[in-house]
KOLGU-4560 file (N, C-alpha, C; in nm, 3 decimals, padded with zeros to 5 digits):
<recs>
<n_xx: 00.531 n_yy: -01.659 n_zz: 01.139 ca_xx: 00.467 ca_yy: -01.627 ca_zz: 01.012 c_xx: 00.321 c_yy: -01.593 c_zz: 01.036 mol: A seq: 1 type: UNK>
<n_xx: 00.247 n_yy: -01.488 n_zz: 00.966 ca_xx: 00.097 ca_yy: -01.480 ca_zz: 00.990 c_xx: 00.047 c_yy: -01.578 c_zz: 00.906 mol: A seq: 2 type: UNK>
<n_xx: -00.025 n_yy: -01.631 n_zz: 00.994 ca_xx: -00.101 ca_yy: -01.720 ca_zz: 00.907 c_xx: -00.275 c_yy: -01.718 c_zz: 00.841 mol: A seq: 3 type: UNK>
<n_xx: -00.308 n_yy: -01.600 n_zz: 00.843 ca_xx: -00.408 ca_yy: -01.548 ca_zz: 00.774 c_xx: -00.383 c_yy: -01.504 c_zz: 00.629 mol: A seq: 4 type: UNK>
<n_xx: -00.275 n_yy: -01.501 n_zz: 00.554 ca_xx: -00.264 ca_yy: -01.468 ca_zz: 00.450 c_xx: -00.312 c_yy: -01.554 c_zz: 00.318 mol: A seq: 5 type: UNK>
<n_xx: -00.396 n_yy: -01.470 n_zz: 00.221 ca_xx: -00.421 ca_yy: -01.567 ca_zz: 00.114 c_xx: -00.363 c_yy: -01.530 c_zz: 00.022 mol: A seq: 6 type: UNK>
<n_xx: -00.350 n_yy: -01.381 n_zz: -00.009 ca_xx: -00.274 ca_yy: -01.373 ca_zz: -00.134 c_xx: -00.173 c_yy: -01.342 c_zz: -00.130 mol: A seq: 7 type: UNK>
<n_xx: -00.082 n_yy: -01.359 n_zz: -00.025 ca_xx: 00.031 ca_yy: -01.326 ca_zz: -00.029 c_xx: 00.152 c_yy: -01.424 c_zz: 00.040 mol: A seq: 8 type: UNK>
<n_xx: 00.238 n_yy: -01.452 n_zz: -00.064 ca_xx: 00.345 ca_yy: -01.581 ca_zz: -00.015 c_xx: 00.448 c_yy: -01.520 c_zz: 00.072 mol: A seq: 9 type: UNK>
<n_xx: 00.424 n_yy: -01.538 n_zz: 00.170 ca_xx: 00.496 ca_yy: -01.465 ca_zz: 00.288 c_xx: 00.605 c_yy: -01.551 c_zz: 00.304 mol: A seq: 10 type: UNK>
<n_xx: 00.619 n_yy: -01.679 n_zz: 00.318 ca_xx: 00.789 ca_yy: -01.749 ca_zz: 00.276 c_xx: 00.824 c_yy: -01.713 c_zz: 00.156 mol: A seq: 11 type: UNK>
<n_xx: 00.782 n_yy: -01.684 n_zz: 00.057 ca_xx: 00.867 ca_yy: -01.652 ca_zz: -00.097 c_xx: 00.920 c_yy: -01.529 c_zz: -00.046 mol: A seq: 12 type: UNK>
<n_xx: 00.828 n_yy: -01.450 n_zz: -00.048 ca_xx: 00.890 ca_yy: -01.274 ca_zz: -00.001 c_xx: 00.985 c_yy: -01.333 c_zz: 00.078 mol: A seq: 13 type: UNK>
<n_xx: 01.014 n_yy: -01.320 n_zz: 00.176 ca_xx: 01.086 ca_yy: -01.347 ca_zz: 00.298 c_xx: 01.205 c_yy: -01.394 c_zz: 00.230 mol: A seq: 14 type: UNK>
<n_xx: 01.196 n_yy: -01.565 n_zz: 00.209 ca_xx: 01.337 ca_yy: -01.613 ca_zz: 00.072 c_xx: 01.383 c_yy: -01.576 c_zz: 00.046 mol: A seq: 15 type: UNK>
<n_xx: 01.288 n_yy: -01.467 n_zz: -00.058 ca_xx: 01.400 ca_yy: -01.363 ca_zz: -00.181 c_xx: 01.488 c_yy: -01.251 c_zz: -00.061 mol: A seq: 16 type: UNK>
<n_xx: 01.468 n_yy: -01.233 n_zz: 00.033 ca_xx: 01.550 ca_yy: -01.093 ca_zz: 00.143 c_xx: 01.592 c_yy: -01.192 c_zz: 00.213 mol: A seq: 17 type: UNK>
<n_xx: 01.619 n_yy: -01.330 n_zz: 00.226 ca_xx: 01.732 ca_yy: -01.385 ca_zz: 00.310 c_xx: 01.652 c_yy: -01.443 c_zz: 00.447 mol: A seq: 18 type: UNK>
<n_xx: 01.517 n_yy: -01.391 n_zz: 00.445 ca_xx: 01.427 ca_yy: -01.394 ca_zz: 00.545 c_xx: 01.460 c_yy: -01.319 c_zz: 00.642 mol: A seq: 19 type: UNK>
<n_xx: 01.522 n_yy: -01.144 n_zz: 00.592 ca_xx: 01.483 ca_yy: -01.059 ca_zz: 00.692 c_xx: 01.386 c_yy: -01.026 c_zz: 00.717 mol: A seq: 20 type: UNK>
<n_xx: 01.309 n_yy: -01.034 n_zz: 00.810 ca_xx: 01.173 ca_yy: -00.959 ca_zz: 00.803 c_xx: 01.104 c_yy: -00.829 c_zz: 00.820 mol: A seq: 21 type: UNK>
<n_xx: 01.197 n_yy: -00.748 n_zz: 00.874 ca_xx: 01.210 ca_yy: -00.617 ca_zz: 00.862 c_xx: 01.250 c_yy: -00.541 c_zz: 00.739 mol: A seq: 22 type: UNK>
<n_xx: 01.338 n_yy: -00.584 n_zz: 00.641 ca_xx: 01.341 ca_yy: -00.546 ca_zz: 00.517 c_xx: 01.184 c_yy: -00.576 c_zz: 00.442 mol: A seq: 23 type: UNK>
<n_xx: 01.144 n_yy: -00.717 n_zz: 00.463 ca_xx: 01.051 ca_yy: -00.729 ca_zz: 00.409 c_xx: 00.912 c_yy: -00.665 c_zz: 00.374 mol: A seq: 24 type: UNK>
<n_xx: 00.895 n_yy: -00.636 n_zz: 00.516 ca_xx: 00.805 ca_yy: -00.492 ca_zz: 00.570 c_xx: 00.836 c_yy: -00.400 c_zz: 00.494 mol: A seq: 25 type: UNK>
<n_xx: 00.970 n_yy: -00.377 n_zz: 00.553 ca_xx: 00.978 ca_yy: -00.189 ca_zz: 00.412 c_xx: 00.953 c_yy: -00.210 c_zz: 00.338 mol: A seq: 26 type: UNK>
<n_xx: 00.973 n_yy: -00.317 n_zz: 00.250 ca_xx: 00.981 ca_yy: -00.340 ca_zz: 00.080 c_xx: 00.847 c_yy: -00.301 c_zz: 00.084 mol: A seq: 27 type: UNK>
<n_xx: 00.793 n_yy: -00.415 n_zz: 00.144 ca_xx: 00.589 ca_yy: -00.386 ca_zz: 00.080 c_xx: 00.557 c_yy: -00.248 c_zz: 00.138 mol: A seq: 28 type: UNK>
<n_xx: 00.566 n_yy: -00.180 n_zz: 00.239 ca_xx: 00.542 ca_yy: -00.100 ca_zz: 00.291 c_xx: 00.576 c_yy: 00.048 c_zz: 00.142 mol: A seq: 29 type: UNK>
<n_xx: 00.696 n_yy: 00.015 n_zz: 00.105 ca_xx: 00.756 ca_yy: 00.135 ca_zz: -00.039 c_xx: 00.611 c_yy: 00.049 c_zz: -00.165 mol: A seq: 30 type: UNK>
<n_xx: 00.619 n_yy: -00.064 n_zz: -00.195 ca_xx: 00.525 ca_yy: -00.101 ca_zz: -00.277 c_xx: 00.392 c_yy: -00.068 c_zz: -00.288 mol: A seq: 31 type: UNK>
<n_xx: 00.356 n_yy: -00.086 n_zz: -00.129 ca_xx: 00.190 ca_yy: 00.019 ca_zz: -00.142 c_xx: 00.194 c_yy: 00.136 c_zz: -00.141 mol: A seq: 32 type: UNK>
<n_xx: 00.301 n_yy: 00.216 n_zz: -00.105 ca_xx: 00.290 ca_yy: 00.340 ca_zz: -00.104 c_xx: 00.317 c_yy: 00.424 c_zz: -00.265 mol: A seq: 33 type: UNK>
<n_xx: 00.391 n_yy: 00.297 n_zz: -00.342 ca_xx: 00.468 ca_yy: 00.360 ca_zz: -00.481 c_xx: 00.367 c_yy: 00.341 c_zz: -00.584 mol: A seq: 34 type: UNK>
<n_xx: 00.404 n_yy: 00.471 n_zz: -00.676 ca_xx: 00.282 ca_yy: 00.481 ca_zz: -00.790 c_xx: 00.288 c_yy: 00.398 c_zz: -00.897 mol: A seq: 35 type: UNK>
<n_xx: 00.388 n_yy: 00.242 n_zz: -00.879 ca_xx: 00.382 ca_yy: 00.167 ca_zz: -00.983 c_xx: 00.293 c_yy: 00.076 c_zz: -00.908 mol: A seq: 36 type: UNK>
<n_xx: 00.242 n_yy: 00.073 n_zz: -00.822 ca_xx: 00.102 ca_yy: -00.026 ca_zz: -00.776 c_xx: -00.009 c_yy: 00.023 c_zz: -00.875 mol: A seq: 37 type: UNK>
<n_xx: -00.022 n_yy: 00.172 n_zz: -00.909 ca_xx: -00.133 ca_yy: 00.183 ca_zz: -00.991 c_xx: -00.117 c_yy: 00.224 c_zz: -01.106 mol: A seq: 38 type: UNK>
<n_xx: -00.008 n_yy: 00.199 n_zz: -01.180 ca_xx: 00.040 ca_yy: 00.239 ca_zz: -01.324 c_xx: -00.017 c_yy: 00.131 c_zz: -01.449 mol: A seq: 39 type: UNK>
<n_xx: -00.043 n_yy: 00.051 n_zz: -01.378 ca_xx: -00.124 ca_yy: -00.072 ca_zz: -01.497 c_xx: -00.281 c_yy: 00.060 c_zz: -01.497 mol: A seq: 40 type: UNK>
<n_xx: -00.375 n_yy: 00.023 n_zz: -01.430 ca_xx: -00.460 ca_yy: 00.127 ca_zz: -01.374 c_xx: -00.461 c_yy: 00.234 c_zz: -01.455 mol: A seq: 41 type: UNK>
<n_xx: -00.411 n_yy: 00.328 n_zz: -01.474 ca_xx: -00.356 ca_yy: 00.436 ca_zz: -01.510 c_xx: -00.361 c_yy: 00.394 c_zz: -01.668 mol: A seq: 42 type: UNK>
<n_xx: -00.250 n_yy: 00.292 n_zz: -01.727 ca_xx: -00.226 ca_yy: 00.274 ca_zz: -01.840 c_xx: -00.380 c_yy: 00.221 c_zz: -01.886 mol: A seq: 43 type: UNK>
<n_xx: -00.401 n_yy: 00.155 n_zz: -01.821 ca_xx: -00.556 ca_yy: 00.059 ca_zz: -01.865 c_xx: -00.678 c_yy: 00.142 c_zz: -01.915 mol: A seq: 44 type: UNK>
<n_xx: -00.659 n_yy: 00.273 n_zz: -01.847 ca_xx: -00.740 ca_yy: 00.385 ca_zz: -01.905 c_xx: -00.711 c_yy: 00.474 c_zz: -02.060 mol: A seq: 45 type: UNK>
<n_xx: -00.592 n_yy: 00.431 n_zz: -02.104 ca_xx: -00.558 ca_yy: 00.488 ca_zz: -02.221 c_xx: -00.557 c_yy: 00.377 c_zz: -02.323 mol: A seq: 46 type: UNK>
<n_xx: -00.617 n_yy: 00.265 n_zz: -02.297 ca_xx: -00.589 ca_yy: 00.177 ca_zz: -02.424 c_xx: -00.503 c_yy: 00.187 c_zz: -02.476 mol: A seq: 47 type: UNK>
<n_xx: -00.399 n_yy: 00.170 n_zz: -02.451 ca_xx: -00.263 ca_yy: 00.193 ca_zz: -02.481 c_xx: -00.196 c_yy: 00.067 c_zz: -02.509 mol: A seq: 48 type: UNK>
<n_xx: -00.187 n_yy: -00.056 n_zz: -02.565 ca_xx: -00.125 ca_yy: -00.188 ca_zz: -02.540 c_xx: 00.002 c_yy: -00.136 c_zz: -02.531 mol: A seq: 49 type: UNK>
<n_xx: 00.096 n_yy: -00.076 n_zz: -02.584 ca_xx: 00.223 ca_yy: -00.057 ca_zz: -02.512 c_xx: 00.280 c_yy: -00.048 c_zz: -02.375 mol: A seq: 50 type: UNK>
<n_xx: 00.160 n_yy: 00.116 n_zz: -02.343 ca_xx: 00.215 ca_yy: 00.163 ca_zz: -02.211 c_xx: 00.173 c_yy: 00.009 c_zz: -02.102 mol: A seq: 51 type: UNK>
<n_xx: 00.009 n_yy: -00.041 n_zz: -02.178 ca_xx: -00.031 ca_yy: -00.178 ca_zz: -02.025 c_xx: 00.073 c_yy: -00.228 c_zz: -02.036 mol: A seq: 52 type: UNK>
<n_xx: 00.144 n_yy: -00.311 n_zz: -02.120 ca_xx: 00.214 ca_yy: -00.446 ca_zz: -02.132 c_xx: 00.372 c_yy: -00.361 c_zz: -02.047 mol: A seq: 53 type: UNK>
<n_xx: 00.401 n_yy: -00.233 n_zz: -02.058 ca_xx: 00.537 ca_yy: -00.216 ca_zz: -01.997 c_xx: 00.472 c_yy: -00.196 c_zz: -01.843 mol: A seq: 54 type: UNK>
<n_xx: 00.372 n_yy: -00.117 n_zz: -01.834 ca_xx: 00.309 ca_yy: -00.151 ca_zz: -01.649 c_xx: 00.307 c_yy: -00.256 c_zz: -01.586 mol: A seq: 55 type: UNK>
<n_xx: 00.234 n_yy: -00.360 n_zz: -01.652 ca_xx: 00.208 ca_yy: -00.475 ca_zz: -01.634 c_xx: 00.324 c_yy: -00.572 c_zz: -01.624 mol: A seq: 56 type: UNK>
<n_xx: 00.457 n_yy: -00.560 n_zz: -01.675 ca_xx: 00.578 ca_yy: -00.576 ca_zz: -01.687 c_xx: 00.656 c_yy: -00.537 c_zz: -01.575 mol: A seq: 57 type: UNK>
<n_xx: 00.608 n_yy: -00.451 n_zz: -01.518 ca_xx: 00.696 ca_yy: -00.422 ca_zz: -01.460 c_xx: 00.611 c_yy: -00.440 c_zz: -01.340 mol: A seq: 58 type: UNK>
<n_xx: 00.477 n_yy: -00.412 n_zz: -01.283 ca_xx: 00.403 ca_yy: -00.483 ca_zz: -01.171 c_xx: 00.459 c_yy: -00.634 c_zz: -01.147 mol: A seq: 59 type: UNK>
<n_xx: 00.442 n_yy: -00.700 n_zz: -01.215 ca_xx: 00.395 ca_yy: -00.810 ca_zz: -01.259 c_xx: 00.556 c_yy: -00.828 c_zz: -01.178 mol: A seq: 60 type: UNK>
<n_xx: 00.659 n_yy: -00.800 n_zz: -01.222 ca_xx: 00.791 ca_yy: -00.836 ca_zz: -01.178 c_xx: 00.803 c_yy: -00.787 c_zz: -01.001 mol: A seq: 61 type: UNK>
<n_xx: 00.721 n_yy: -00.685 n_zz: -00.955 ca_xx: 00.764 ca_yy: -00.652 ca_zz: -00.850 c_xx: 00.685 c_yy: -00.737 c_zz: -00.730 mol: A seq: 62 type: UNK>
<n_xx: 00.620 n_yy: -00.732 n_zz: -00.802 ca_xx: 00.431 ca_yy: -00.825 ca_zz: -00.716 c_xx: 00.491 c_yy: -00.932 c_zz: -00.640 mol: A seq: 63 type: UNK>
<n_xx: 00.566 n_yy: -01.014 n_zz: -00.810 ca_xx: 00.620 ca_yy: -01.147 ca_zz: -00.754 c_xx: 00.728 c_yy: -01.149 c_zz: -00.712 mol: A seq: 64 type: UNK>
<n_xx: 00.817 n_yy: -01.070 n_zz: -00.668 ca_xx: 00.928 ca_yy: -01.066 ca_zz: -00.611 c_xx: 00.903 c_yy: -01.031 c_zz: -00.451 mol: A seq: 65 type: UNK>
<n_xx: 00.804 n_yy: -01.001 n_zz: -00.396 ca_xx: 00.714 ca_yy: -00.966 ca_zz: -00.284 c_xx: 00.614 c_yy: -01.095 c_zz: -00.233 mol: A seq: 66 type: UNK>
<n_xx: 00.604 n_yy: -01.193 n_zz: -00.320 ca_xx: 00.502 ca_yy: -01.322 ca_zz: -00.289 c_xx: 00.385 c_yy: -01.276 c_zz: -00.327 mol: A seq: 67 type: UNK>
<n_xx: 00.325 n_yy: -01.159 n_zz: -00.379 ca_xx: 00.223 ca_yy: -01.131 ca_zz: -00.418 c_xx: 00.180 c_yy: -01.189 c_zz: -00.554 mol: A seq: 68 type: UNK>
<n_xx: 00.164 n_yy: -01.350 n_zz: -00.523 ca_xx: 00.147 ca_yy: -01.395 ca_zz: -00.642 c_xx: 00.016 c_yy: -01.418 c_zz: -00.780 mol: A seq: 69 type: UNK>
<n_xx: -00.117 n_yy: -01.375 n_zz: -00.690 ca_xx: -00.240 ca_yy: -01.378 ca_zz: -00.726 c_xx: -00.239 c_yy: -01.213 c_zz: -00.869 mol: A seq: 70 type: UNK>
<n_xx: -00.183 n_yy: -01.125 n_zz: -00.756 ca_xx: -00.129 ca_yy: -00.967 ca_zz: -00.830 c_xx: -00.007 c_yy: -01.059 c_zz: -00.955 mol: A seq: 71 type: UNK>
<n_xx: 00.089 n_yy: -01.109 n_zz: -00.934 ca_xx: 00.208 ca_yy: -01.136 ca_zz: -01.014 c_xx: 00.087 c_yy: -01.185 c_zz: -01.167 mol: A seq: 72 type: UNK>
<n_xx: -00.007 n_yy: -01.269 n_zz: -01.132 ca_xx: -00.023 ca_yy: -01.387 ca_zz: -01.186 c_xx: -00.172 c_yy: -01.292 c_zz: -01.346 mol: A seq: 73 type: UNK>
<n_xx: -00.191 n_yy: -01.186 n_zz: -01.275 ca_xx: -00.350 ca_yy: -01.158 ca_zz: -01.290 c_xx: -00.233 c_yy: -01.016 c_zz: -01.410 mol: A seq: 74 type: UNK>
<n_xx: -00.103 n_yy: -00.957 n_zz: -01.403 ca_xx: -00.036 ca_yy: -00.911 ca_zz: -01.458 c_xx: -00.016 c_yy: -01.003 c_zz: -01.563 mol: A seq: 75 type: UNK>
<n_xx: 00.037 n_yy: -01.125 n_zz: -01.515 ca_xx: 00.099 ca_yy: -01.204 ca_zz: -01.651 c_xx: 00.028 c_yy: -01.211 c_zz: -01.753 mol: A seq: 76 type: UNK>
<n_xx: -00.099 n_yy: -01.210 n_zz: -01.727 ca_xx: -00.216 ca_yy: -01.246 ca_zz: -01.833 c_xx: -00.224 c_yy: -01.108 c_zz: -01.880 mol: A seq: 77 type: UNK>
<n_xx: -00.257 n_yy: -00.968 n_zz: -01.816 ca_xx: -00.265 ca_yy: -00.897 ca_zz: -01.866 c_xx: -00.136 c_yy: -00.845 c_zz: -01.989 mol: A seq: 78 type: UNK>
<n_xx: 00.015 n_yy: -00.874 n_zz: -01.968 ca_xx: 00.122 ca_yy: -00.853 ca_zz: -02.020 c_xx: 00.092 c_yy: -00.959 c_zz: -02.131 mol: A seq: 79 type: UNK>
<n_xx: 00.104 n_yy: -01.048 n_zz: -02.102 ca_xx: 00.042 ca_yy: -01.180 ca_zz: -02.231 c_xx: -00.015 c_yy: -01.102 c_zz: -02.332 mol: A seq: 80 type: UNK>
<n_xx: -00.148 n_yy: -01.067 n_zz: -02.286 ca_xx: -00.274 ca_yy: -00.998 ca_zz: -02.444 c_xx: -00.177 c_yy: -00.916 c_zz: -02.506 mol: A seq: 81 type: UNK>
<n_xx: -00.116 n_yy: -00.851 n_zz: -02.428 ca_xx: -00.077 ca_yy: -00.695 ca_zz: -02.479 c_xx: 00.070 c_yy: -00.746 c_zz: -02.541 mol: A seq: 82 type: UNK>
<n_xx: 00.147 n_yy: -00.813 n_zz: -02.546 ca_xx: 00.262 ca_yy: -00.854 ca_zz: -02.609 c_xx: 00.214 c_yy: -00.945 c_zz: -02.788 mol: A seq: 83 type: UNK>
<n_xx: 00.064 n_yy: -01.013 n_zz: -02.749 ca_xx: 00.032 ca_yy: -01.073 ca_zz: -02.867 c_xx: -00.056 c_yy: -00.909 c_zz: -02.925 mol: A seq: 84 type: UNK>
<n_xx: -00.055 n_yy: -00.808 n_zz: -02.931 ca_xx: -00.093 ca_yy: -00.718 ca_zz: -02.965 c_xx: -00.233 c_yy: -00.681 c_zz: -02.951 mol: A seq: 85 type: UNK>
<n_xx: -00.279 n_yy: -00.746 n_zz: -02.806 ca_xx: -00.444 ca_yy: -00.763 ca_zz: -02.790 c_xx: -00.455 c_yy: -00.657 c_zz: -02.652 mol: A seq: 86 type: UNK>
<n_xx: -00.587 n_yy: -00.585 n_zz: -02.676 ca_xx: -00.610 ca_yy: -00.544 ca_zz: -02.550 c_xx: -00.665 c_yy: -00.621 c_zz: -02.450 mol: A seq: 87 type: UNK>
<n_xx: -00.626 n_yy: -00.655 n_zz: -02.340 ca_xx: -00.706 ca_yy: -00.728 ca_zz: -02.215 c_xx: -00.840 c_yy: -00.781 c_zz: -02.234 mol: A seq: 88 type: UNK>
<n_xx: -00.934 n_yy: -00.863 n_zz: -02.219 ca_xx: -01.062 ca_yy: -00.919 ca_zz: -02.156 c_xx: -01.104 c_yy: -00.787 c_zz: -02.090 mol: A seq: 89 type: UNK>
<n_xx: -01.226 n_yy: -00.710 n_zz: -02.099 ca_xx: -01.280 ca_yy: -00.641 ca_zz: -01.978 c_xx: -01.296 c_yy: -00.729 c_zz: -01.858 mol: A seq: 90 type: UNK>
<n_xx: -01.320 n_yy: -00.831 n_zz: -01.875 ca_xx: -01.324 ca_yy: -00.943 ca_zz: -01.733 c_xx: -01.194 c_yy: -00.940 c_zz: -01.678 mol: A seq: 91 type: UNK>
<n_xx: -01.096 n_yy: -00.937 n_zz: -01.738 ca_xx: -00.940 ca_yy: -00.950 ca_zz: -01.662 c_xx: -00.922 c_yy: -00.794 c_zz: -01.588 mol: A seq: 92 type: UNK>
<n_xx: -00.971 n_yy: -00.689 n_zz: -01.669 ca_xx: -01.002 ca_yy: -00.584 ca_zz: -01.627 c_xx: -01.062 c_yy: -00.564 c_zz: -01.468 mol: A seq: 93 type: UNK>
<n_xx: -01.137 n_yy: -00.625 n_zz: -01.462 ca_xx: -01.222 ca_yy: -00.629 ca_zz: -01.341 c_xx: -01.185 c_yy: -00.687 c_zz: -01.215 mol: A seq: 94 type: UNK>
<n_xx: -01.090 n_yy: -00.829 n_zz: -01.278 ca_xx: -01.046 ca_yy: -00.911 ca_zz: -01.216 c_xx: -00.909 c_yy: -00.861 c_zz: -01.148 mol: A seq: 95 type: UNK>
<n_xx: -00.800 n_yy: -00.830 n_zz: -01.277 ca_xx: -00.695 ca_yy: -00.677 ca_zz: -01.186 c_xx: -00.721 c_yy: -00.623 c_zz: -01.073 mol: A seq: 96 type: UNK>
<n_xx: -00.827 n_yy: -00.530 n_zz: -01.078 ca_xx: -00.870 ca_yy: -00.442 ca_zz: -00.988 c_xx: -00.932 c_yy: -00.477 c_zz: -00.853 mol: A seq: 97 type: UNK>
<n_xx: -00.991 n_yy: -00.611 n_zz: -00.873 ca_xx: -01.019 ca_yy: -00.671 ca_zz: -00.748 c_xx: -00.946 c_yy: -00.761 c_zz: -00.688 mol: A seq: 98 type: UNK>
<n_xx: -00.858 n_yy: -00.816 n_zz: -00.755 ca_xx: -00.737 ca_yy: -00.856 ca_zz: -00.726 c_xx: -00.598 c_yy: -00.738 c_zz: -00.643 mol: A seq: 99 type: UNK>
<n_xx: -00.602 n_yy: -00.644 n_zz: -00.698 ca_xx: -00.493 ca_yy: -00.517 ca_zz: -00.640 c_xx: -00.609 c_yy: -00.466 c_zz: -00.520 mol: A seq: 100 type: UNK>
<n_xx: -00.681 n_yy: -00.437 n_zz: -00.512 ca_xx: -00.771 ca_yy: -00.392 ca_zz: -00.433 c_xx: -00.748 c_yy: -00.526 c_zz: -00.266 mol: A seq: 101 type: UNK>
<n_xx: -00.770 n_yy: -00.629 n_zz: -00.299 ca_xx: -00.741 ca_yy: -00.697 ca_zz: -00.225 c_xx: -00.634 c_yy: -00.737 c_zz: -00.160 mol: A seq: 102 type: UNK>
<n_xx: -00.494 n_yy: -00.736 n_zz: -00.266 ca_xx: -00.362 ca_yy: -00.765 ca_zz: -00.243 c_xx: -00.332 c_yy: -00.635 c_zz: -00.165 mol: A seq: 103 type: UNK>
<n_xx: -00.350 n_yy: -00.517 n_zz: -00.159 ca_xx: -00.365 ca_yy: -00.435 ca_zz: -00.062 c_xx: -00.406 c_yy: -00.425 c_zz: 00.038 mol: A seq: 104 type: UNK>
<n_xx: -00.480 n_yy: -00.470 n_zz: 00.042 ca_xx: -00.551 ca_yy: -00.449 ca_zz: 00.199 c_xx: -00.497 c_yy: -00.536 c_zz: 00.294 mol: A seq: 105 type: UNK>
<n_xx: -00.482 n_yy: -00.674 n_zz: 00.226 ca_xx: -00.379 ca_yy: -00.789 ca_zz: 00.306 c_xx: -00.287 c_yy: -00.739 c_zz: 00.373 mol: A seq: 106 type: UNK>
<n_xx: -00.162 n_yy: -00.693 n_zz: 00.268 ca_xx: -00.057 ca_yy: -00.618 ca_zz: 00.254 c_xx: -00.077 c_yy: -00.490 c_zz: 00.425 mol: A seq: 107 type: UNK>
<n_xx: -00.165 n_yy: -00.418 n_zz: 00.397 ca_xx: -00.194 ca_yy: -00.341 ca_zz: 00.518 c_xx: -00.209 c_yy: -00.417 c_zz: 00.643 mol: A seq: 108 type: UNK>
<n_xx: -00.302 n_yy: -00.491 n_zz: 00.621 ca_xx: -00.323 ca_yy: -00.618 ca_zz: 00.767 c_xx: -00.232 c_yy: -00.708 c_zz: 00.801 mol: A seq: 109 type: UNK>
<n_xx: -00.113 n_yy: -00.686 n_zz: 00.706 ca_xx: 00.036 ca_yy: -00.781 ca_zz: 00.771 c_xx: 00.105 c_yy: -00.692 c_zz: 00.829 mol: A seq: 110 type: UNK>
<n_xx: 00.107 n_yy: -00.555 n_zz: 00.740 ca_xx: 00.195 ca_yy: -00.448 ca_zz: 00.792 c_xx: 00.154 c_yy: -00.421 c_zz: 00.921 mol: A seq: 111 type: UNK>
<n_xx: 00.012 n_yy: -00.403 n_zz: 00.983 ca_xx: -00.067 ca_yy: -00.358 ca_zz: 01.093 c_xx: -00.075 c_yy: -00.490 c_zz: 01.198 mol: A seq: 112 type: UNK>
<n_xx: 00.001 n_yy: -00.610 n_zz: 01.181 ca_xx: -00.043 ca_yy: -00.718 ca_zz: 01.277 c_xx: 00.048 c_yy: -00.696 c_zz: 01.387 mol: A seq: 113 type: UNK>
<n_xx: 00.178 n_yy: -00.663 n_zz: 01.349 ca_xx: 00.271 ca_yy: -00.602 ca_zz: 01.479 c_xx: 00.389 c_yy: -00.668 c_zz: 01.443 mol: A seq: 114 type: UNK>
</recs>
């Protein structure tokens, strides 16, 4: 297991695929590369509480099915506002983005450890 990881539950991921670890890889490997990593993003620019809360819905489900639980967790809240018919905190705003910004780069430095 790498053990430099902070935001990312590398036994959960693993769990949910049986602990293949080569599936596991692809999975995240299709996740950073797929345009629902930045569809909250995207939606978040249209003030849209519908379109966030179905992005965020659906991040939010893939994040944590990957151990990306900090990303899973920073969705829930955002899906939360937007289901009680609220737009996000600009602070959660901020917090998203530096949160995905980070859960990425990890994500790269597990993919890149060998």
């Amino acid at each position: 297991m790498f053990e430099e990881l902070l935001l990312i539950d590398e036994k959960d991921g693993l769990g949910r695929v049986m602990n293949n670890a080569a599936l596991y890889k692809k999975l995240l490997r299709v996740f950073v590369a797929g345009e629902e990593l930045h569809a909250v993003g995207a939606a978040l620019k249209t003030f849209n509480v519908e379109q966030i809360e179905s992005a965020s819905h659906m991040l939010k489900g893939l994040s944590g099915s990957l151990g990306c639980m900090r990303l899973a967790a920073i969705c829930t809240e955002i899906n939360n506002s937007c289901k009680a018919g609220n737009l996000p905190e600009m602070s959660v705003f901020g917090a998203y983005s530096s949160i995905l910004t980070e859960t990425t780069a990890e994500i790269d430095k597990y993919l890149n450890a060998g």
